[in-house]
GUSELUM-312477 format. One record per atom (N, C-alpha, C, O): residue number from 0; atom name; x, y, z. Coordinates in Angstrom, 3 decimals, m for minus. Each point is the difference from the previous one (the first is absolute). Example, Ala and Ser with C-alpha at 12.3 -4.5 7.8 and 13.67 -1.06 7.14 Angstrom:
2
 num atome        x        y        z
   0     N   13.190   m5.690    7.800
   0    CA   m0.890    1.190    0.000
   0     C    0.900    1.200    0.000
   0     O    1.036   m0.019    0.665
   1     N   m1.386    1.069   m1.385
   1    CA    0.820    1.190    0.060
   1     C   m0.770    1.090    0.730
   1     O    0.509    1.108    0.169
//
This chain:
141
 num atome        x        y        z
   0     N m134.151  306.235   79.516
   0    CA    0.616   m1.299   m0.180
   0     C   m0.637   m1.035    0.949
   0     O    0.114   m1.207   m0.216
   1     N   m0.614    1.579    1.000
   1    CA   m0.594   m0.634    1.729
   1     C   m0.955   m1.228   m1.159
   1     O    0.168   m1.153   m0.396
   2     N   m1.655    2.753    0.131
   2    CA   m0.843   m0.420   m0.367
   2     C    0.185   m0.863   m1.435
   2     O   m0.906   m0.457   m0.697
   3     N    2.072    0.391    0.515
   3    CA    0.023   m0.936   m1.700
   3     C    0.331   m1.439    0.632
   3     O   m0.523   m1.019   m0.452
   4     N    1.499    0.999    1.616
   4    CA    0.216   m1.217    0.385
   4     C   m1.103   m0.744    1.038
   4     O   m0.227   m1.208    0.076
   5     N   m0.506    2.515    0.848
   5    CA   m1.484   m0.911    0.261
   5     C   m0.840   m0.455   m0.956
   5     O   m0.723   m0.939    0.332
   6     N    0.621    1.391   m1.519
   6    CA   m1.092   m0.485   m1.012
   6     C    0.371   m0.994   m0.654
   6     O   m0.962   m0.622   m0.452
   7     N    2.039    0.155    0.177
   7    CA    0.708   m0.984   m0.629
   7     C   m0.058   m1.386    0.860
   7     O   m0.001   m1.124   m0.501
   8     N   m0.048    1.434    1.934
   8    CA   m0.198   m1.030    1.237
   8     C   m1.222   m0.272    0.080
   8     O   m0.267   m1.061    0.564
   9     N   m0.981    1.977   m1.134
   9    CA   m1.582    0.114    0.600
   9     C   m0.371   m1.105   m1.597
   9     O   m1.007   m0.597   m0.381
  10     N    2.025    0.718   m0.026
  10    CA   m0.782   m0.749   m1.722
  10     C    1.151   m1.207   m0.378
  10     O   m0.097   m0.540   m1.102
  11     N    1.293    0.087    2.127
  11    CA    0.761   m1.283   m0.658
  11     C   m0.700   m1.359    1.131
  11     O   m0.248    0.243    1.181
  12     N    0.023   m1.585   m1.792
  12    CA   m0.645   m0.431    0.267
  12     C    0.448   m0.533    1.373
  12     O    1.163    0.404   m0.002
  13     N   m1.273   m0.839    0.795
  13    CA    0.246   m0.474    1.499
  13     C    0.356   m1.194   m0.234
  13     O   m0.690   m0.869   m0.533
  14     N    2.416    0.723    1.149
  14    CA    0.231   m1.205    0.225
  14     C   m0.689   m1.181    0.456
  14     O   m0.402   m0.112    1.158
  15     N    0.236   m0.913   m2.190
  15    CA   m0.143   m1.899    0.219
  15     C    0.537    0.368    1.385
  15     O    0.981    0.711    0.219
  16     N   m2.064   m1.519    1.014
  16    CA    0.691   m0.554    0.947
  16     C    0.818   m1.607   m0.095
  16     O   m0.414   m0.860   m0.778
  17     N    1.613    0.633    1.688
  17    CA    0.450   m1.128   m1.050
  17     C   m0.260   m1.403    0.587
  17     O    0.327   m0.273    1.155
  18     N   m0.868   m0.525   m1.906
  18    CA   m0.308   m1.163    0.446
  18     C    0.749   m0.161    1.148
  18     O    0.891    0.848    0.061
  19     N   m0.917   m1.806    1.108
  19    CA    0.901   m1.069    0.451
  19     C    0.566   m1.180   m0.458
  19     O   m0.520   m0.963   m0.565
  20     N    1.898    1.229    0.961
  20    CA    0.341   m1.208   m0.902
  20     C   m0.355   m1.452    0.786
  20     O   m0.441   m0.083    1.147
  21     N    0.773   m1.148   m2.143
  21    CA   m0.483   m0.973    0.784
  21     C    0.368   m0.455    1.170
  21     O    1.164    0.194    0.351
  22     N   m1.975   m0.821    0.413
  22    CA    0.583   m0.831    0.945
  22     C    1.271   m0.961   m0.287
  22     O   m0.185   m0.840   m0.880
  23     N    1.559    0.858    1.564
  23    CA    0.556   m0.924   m0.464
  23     C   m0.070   m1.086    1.137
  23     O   m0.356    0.268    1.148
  24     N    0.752   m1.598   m1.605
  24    CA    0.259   m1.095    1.431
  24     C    0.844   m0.702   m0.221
  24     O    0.426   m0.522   m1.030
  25     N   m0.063    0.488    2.397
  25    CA    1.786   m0.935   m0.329
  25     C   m0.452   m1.269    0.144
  25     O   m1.202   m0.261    0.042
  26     N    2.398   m0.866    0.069
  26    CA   m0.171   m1.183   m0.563
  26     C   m0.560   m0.489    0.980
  26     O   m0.907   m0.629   m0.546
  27     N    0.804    0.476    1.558
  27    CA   m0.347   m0.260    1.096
  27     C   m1.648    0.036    0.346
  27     O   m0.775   m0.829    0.475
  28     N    0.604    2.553   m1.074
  28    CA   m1.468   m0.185    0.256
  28     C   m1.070   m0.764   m1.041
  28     O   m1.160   m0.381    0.160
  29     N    2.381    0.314   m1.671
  29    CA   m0.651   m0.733   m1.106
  29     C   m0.121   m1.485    0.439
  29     O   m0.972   m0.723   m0.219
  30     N    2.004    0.414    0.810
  30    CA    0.362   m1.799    0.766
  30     C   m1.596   m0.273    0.795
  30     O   m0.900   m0.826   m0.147
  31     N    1.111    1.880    0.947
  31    CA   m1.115   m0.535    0.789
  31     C   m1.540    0.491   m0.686
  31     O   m0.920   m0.635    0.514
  32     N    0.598    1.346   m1.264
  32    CA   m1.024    0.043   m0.804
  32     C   m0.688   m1.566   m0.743
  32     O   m1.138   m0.467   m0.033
  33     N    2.730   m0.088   m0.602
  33    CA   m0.250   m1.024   m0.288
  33     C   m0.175   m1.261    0.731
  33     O   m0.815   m0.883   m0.269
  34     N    1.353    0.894    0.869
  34    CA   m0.646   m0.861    0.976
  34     C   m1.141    0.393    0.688
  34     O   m0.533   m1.104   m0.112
  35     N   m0.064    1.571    0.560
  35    CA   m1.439    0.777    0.079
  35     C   m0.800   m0.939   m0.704
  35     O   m0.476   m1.071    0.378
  36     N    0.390    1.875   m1.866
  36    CA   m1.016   m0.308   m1.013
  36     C    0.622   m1.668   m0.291
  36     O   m0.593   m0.377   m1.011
  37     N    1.376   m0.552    1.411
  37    CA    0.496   m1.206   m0.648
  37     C   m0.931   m0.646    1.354
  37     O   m0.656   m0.995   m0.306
  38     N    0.526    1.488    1.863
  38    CA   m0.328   m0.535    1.039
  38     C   m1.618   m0.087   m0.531
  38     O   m0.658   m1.030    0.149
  39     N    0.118    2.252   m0.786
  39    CA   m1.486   m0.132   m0.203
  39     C   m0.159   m0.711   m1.070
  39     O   m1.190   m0.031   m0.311
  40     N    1.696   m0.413   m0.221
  40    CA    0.001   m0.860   m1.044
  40     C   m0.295   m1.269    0.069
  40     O   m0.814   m0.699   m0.603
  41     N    1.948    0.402    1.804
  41    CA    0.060   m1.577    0.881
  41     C   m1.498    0.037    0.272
  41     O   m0.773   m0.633   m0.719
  42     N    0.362    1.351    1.725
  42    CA   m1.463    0.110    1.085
  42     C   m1.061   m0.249   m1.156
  42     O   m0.752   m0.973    0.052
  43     N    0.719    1.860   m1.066
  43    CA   m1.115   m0.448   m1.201
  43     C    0.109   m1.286   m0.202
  43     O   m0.655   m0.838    0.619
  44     N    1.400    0.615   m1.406
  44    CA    0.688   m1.023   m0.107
  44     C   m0.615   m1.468    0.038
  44     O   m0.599   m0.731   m0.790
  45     N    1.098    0.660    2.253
  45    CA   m0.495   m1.048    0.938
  45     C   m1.612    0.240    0.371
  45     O   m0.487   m1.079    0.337
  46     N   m0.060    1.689   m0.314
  46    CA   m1.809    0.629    0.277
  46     C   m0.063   m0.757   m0.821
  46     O    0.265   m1.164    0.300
  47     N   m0.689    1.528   m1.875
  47    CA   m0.264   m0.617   m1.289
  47     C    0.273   m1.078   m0.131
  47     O   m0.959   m0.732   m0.241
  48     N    2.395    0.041    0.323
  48    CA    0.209   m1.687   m0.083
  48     C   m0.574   m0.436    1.157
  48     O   m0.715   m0.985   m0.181
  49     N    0.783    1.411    1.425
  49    CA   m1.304   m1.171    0.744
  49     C   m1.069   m0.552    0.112
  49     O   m0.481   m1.106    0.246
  50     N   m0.088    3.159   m0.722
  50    CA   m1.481   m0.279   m0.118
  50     C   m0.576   m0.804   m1.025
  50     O   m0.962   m0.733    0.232
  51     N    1.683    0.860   m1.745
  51    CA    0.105   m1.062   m1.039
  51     C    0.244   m1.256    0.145
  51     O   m0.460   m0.831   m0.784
  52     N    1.283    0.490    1.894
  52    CA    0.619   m1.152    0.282
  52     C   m0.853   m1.100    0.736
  52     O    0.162   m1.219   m0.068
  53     N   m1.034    1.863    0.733
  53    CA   m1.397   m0.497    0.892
  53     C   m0.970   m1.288   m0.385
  53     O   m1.179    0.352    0.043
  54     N    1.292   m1.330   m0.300
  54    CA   m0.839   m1.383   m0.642
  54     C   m1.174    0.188    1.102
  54     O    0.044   m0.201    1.214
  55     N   m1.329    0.745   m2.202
  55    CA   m1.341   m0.808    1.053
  55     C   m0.470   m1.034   m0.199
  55     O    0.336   m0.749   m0.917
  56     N   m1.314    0.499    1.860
  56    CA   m0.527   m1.804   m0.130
  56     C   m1.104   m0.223   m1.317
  56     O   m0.747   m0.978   m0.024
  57     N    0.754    1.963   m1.001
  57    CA   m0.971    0.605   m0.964
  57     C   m1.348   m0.068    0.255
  57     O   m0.806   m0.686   m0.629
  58     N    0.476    1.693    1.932
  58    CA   m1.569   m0.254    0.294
  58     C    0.020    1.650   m0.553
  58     O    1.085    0.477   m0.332
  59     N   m1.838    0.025    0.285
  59    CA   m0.622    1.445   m0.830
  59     C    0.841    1.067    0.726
  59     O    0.904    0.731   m0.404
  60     N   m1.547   m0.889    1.720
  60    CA    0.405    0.825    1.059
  60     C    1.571    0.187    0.334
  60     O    0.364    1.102    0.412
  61     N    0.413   m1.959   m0.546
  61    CA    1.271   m0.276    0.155
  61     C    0.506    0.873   m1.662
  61     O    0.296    1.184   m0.161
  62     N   m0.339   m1.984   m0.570
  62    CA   m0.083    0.875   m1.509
  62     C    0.059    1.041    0.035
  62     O    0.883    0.516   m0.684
  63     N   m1.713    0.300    1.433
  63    CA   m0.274    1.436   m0.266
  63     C    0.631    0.789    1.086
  63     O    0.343    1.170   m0.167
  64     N   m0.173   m1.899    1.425
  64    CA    1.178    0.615    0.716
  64     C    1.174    0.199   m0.673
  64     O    0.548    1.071   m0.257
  65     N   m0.229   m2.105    0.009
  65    CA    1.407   m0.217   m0.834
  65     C    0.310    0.952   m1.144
  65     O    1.060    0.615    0.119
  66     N   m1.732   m0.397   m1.124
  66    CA   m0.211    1.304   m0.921
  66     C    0.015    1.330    0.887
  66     O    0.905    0.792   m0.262
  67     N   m1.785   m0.459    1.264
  67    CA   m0.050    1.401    0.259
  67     C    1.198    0.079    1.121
  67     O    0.043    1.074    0.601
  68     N    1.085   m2.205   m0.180
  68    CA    0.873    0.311    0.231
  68     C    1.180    0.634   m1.118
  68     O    1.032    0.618    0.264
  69     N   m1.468   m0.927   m1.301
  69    CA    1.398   m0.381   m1.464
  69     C   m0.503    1.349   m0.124
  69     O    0.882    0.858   m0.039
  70     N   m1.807   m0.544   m0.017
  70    CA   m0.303    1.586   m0.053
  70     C    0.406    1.050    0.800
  70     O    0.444    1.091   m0.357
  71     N   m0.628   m1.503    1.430
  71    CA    0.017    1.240    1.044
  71     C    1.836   m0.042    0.268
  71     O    0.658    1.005    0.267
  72     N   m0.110   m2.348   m0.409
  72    CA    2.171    0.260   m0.242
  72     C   m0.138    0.748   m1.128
  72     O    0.671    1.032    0.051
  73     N   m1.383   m1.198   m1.187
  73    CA    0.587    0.599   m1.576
  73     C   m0.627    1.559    0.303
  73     O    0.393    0.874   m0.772
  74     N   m1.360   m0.465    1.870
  74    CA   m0.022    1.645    0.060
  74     C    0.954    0.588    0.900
  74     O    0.560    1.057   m0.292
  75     N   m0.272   m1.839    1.667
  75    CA    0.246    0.194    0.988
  75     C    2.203    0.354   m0.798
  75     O    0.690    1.016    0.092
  76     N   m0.475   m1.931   m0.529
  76    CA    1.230   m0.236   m0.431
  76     C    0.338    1.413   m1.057
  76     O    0.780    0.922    0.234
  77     N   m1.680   m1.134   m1.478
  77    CA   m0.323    1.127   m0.476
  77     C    0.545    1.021    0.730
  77     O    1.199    0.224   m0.167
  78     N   m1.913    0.541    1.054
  78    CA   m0.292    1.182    0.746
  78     C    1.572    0.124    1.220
  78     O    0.081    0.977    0.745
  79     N    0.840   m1.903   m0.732
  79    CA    0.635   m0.039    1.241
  79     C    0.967   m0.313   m1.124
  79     O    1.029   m0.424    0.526
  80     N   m0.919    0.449   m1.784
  80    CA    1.409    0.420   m1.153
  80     C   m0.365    1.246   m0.102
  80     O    0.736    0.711    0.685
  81     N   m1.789    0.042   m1.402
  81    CA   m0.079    1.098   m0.589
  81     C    0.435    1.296    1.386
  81     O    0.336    1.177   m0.134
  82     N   m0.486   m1.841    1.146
  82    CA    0.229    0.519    1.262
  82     C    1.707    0.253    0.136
  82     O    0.575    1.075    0.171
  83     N   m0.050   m2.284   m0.292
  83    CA    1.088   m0.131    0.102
  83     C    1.100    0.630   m1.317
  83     O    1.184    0.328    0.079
  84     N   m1.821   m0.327   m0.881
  84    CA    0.826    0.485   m1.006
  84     C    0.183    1.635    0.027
  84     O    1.031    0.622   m0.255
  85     N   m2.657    0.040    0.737
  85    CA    0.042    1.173    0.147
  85     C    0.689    0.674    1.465
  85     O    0.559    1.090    0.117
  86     N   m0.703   m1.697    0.492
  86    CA    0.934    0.800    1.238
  86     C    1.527   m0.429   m0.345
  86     O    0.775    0.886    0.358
  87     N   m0.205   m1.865   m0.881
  87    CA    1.346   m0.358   m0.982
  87     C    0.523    0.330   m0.907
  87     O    1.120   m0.455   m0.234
  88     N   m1.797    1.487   m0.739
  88    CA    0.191    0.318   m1.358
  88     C    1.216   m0.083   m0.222
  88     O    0.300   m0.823   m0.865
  89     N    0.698    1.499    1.435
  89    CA    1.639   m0.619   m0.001
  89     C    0.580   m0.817    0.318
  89     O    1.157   m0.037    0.419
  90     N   m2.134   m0.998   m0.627
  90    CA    0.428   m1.358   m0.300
  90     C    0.835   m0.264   m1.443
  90     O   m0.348    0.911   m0.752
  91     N    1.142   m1.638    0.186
  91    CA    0.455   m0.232   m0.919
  91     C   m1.303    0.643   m1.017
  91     O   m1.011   m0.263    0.651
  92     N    0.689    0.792   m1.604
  92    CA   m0.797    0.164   m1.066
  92     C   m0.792   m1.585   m0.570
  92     O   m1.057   m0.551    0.304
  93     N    1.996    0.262   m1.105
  93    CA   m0.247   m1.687   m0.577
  93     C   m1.123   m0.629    0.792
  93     O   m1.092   m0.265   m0.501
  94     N    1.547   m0.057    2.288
  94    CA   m0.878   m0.818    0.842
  94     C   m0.941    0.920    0.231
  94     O   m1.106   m0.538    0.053
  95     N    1.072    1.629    0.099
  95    CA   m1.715    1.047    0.281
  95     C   m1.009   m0.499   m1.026
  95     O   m1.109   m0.500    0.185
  96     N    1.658    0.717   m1.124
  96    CA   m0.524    0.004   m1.360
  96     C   m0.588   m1.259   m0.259
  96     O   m0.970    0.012   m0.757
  97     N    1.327   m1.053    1.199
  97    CA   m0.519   m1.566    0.007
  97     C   m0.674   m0.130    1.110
  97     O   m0.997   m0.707   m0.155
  98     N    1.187    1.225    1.522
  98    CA   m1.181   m0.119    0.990
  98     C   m1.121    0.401   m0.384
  98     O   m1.065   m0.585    0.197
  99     N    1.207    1.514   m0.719
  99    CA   m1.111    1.132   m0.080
  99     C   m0.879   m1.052   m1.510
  99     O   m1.208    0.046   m0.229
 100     N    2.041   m0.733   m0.424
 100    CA   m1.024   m0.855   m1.139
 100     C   m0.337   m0.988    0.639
 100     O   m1.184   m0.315   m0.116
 101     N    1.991   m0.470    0.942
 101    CA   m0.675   m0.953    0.963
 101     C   m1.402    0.421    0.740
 101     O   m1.048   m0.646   m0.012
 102     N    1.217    1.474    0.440
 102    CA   m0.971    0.464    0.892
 102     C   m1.660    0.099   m1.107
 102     O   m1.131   m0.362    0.325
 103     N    1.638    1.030   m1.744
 103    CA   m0.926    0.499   m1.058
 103     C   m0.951   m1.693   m0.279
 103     O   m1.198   m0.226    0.171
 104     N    2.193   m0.621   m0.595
 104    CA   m0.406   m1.079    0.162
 104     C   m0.634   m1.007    0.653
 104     O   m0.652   m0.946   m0.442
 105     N    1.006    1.359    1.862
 105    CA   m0.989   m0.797    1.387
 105     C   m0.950    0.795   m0.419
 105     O   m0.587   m0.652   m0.864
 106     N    0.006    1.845    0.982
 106    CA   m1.325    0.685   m0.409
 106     C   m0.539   m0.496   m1.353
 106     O   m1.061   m0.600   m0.169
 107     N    1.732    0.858   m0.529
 107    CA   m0.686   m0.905   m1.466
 107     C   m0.696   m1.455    0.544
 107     O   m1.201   m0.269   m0.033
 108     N    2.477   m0.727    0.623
 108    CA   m0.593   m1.002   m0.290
 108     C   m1.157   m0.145    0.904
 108     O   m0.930   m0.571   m0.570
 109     N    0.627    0.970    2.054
 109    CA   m0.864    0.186    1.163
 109     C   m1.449    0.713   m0.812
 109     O   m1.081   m0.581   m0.108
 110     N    1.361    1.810   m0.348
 110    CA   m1.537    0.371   m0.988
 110     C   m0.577   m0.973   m0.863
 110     O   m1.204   m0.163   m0.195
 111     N    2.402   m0.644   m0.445
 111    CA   m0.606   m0.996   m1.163
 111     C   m0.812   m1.299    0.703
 111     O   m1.058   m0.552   m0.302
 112     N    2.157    0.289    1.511
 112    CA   m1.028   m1.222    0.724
 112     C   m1.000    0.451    0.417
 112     O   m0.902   m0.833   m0.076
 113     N    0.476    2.107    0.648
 113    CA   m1.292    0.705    0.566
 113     C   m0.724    0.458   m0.904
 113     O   m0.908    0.731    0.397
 114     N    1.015   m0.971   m1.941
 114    CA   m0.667    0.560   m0.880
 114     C   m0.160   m1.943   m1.127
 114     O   m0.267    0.065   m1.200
 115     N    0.389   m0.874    1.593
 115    CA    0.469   m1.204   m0.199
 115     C    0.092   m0.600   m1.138
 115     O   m0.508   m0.995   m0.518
 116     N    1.492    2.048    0.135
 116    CA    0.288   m0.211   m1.497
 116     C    1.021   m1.405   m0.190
 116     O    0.599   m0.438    0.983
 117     N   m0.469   m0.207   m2.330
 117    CA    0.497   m1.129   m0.094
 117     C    1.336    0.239    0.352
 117     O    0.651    1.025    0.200
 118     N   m0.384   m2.327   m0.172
 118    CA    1.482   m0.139    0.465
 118     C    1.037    0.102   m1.384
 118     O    1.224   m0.102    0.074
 119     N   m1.981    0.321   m1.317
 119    CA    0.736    0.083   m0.608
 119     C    0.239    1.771   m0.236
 119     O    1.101    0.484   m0.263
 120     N   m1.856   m0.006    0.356
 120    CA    0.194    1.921    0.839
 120     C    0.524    0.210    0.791
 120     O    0.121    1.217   m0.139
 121     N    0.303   m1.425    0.885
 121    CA    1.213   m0.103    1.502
 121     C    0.952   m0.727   m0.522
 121     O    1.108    0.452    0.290
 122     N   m1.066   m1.822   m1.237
 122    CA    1.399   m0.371   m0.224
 122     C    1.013    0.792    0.249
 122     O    0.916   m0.132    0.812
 123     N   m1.281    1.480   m2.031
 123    CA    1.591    0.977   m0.151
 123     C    0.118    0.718    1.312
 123     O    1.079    0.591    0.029
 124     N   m1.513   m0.481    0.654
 124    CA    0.001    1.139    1.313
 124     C    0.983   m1.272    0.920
 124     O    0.980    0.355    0.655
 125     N   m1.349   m1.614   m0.718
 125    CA    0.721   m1.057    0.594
 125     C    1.168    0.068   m0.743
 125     O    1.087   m0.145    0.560
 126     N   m1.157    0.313   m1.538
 126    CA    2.025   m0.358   m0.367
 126     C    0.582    1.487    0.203
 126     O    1.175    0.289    0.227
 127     N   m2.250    0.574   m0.359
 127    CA    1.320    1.586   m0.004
 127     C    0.046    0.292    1.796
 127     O    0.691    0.964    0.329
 128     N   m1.262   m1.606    0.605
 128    CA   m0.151    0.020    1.553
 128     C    1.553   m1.480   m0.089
 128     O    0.941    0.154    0.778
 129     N   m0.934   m1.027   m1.465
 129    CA    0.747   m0.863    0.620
 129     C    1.366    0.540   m1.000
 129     O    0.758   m0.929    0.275
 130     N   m0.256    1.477   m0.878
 130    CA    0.631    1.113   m1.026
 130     C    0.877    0.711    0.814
 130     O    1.228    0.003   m0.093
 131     N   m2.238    0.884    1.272
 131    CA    0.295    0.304    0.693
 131     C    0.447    0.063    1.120
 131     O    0.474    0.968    0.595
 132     N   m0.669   m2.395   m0.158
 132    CA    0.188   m0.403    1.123
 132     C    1.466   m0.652   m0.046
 132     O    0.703    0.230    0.984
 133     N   m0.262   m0.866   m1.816
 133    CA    1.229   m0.371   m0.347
 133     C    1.034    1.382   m0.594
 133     O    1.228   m0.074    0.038
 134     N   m1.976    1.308   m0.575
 134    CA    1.057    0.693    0.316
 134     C    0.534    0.891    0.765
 134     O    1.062    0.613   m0.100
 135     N   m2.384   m0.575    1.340
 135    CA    0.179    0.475    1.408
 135     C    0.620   m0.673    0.665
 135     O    0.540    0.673    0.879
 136     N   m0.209   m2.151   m0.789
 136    CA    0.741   m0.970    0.381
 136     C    1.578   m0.033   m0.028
 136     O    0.828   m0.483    0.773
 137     N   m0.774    0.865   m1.421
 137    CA    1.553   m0.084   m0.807
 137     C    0.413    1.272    0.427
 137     O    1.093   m0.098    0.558
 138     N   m1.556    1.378   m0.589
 138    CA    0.543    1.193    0.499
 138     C    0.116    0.198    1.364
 138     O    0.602    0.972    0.459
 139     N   m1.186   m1.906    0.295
 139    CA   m0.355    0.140    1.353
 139     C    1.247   m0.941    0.526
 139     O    0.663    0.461    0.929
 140     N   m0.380   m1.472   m1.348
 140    CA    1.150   m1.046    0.444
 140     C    1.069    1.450    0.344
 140     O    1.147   m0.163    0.418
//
């Protein structure tokens, strides 16, 4: 009988080890998640509207500062959401999910100016970045 119940053990298949279940987080740590990713939001934010915001005296040199600033907020900003969203992930869902297209969008539109495609090719990357920006806005209040 031994050997019928070792052979039956040597040939049934070995328990699934079992996942872990998820992380859960209380409200608190979701609160402050969001505010987190709403604070990096601000900091982009403001990078991008200044550096945009910048009037040169239109000599070449000034010009082209001014651009490879609008660039280097739209990577820099980029890179300091996708940052923020990922060490946050339990952040509300909804607002991850829109940083993380915000962020898709500063890269879109930053390759397109460095690749200097018309402005009518970046249009849409400009309305689904400002899309976004108003509904990162509103969740963040």
């Amino acid at each position: 009988m031994a050997l019928a119940v070792a052979a039956g053990a040597w040939f049934r298949p070995l328990p699934k080890p079992e996942s872990p279940a998820a992380k859960t987080y209380s409200e608190q740590e979701v609160a402050e998640a969001k505010r987190a990713v709403c604070e990096a939001f601000t900091k982009a934010s403001r990078a991008v509207n200044v550096a945009g915001s910048v009037n040169g005296d239109r000599q070449p040199a000034s010009t082209l500062a001014i651009a490879v600033n609008v660039r280097l907020a739209l990577e820099a900003g980029s890179r300091h959401l996708s940052d923020a969203a990922r060490q946050h992930h339990f952040a509300p869902a909804d607002l991850v999910r829109t940083i993380n297209s915000l962020a898709t969008e500063y890269q879109q539109i930053a390759l397109d100016q460095l690749g200097d495609a018309t402005h009518d090719a970046i249009e849409p990357h400009y309305q689904a970045a400002d899309e976004a920006i108003s509904t990162i806005e509103l969740a963040c209040k």
